[in-house]
C-alpha positions in Angstrom: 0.0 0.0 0.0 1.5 3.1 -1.3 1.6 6.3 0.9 1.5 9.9 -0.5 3.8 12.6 0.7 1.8 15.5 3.0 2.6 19.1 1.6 5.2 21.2 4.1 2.5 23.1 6.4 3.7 26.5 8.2 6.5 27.7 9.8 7.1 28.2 13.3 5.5 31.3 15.2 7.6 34.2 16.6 7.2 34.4 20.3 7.6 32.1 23.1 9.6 29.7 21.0 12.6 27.3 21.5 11.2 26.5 25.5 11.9 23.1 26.9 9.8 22.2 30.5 8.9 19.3 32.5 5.1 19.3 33.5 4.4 16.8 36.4 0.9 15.4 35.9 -0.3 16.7 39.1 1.4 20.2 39.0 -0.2 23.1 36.8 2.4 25.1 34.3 0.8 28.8 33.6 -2.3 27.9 34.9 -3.1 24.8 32.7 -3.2 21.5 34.4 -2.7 17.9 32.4 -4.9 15.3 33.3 -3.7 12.0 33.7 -6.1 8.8 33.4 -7.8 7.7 30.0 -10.2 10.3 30.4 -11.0 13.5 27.7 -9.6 16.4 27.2 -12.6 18.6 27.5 -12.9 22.0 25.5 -11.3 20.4 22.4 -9.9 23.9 20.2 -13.0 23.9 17.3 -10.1 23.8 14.7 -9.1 19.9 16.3 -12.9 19.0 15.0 -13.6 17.9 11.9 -10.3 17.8 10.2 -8.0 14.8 10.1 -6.5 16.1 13.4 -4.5 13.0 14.5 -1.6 10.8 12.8 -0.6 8.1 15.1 2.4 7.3 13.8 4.6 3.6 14.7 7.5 1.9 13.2 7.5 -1.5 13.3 10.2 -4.8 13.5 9.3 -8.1 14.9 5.8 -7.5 16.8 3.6 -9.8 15.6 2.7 -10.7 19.1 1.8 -7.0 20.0 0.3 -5.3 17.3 -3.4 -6.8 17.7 -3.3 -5.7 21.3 -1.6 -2.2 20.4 -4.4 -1.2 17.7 -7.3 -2.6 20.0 -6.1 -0.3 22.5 -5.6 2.7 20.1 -8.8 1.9 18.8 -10.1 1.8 22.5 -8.5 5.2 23.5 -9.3 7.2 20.3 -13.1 6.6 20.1 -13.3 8.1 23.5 -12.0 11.2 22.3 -14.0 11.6 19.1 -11.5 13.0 16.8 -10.6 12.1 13.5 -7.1 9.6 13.3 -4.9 7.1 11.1 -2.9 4.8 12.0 0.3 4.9 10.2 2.6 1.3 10.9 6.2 1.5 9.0 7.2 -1.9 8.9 10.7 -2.4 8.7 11.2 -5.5 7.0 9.5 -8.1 10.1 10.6 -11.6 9.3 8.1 -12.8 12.2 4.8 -12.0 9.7 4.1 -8.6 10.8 3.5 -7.3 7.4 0.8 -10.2 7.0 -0.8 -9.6 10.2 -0.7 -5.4 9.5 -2.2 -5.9 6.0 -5.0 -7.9 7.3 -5.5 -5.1 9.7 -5.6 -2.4 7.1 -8.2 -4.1 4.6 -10.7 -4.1 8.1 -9.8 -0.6 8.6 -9.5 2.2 6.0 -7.9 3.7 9.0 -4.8 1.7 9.0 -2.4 3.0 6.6 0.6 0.9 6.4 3.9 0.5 4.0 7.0 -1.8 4.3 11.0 -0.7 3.2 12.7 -2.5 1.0 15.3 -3.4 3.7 15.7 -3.0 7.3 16.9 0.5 7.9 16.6 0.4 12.1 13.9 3.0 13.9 14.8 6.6 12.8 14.1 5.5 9.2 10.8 4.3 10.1 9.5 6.8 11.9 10.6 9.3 9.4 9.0 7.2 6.6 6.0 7.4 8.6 5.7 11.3 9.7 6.4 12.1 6.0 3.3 10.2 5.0 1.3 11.6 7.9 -1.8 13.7 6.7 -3.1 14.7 10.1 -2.0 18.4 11.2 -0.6 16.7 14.5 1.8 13.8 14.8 2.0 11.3 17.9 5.3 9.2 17.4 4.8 5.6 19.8 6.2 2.1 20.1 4.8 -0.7 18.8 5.5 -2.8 21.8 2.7 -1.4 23.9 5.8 -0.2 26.6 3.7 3.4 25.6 0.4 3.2 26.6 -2.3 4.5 24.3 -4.7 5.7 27.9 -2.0 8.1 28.5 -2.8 10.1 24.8 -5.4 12.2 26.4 -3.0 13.8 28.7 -0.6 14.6 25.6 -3.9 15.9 23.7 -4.1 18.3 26.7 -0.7 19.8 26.6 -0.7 20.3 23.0 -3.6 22.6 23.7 -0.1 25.4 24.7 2.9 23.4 23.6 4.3 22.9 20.4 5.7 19.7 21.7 5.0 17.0 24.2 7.2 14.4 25.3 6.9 11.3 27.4 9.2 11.2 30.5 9.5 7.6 32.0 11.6 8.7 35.1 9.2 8.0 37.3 7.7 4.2 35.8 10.6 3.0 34.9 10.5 0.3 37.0 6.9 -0.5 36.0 8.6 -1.9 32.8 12.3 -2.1 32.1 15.0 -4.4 34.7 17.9 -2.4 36.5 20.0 -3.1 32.9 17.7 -0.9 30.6 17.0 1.8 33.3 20.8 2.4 34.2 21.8 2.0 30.8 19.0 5.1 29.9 20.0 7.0 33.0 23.6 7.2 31.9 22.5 7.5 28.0 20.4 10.7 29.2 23.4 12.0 31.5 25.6 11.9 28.6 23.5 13.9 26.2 22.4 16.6 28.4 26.0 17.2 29.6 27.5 17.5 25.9 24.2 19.0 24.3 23.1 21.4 27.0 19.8 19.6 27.1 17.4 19.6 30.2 15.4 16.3 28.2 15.2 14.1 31.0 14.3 10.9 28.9 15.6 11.6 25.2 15.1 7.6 24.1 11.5 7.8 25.3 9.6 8.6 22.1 6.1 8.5 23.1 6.0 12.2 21.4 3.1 14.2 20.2 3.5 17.7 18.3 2.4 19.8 14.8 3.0 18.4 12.1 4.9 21.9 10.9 7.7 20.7 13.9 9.4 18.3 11.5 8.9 19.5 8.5 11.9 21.5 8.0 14.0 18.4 9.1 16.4 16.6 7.6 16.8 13.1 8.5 19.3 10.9 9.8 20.6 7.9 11.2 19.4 7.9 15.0 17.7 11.2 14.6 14.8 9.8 17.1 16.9 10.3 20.0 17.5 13.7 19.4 14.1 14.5 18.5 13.1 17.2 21.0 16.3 19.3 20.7 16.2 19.3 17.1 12.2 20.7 17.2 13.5 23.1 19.6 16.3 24.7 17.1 13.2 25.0 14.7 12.1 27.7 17.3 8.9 26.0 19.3 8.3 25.0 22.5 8.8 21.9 23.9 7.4 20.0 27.3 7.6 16.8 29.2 5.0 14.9 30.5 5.0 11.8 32.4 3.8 8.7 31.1 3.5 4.6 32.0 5.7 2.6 30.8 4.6 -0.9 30.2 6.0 -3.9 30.4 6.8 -5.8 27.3 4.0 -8.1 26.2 5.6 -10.5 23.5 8.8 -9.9 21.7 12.1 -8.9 22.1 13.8 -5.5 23.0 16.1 -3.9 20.7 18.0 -2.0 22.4 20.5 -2.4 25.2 23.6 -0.4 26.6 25.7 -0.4 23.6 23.0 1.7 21.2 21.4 3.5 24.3 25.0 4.9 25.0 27.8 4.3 22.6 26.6 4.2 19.0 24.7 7.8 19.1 27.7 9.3 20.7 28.9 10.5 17.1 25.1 11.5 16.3 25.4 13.3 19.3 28.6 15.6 18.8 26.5 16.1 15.5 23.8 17.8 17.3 25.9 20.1 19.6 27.7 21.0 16.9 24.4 22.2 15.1 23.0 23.5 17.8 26.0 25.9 18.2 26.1 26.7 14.1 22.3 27.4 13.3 20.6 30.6 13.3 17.5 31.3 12.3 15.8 34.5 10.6 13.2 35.7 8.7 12.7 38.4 6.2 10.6 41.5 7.0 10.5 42.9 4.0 10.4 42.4 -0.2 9.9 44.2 -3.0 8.9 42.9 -6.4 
């Protein structure tokens, strides 16, 4: 199933931009609060209604034994809130019979929108592949390996209401999910990149992320890129905020990640990014003529 390119949408606003904060779920940040539960975000902006608002957008390897649970759930979660979604699943060459089991998904549900690469090009490719075929006018990036839980989208739904940019933060359930390995190995991972970068992102590898589609569509992609994702929307100019969310234990499969690509195989894609982020300007032109 072929996927069509969405056209670029706007650029980023003026004021307020380039802002990176943590919002506790119980805490309130300028007067807004973020719910936690499954339940709605009341007072949905009219401009959220009847529009394909939502592209829910997964890369996929080797889930077989997740993804009917994961879109059950979505499905679950989504027709609480009443707006308009897709589903867009990047499968990155499964040899478990994912691509089976997601195409007989997508013939039930016109929702569904899923394509395949030609070879197996790790995460960053596919979740790239997949925001550039996303035709909502906001993106929610998650894992196929129902670690992110799809109750907790409501309380990104409410924070997009006055961020740009919401990301999960699993600092406080990481034990819900992941054994000592996997949560020391993040802790040092995160250390690392806020040291060198100049970050404040207190959980860069979680990428239970929700933001406008305009966020990405000035970047350019590369290998790894999903770990960097906040601090590269915040050199476009907008805001950025954390959220906590659960993290889940692993239902079926296998992770894919351990301490050796949590730490040592972004470092390079890391010096990348502070070097950018010391290089790029941005501007804008007031005036032309003819």
């Amino acid at each position: 199933m072929s996927l069509e390119e969405h056209p670029n949408s706007t650029a980023p606003g003026e004021s307020g931009r380039g802002l990176c904060q943590r919002m506790p779920v119980s805490d309130r940040t300028e007067g807004h609060a973020v719910k936690s539960g499954a339940e709605s975000p009341g007072n949905l902006p009219q401009e959220w209604v009847g529009t394909l608002f939502l592209s829910l957008v997964i890369p996929c390897y080797n889930e077989a034994g997740n993804l009917d649970a994961l879109l059950a759930a979505i499905g679950a979660t989504m027709n609480t809130l009443g707006l308009p979604y897709e589903v867009i699943l990047t499968d990155d060459c499964s040899t478990d019979g994912s691509w089976d089991l997601l195409k007989r998904h997508a013939e039930r549900d016109r929702r569904i929108r899923i394509q395949r690469l030609s070879l197996n090009c790790g995460e960053s490719a596919a979740s790239f592949a997949g925001m550039k075929a996303a035709r909502g006018t906001h993106i929610v990036t998650l894992d196929a390996d129902l670690q992110n839980d799809p109750r907790d989208l409501p309380r990104f739904l409410e924070a997009l209401k006055h961020y740009d940019c919401v990301c999960g933060t699993r600092v406080e359930s990481r034990g819900q999910g992941d054994n000592w390995v996997r949560i020391l190995s993040s802790r040092l991972a995160n250390a690392v990149r806020n040291l060198l970068s100049g970050e404040q992102i207190s959980d860069a590898g979680c990428t239970y992320r929700a933001f406008k589609r305009e966020c990405v569509s000035n970047l350019k992609f590369f290998k790894g890129m999903h770990r960097f994702l906040p601090t590269l929307i915040k050199m476009e100019g907008y805001t950025v905020v954390e959220i906590p969310v659960a993290n889940n234990p692993r239902f079926a499969g296998q992770s894919h990640y351990g301490v050796w690509n949590r730490l040592f195989s972004s470092f390079a894609d890391l010096l990348a990014v502070r070097w950018m982020k010391k290089r790029m300007f941005r501007f804008q032109v007031q005036e032309t003529v003819n």
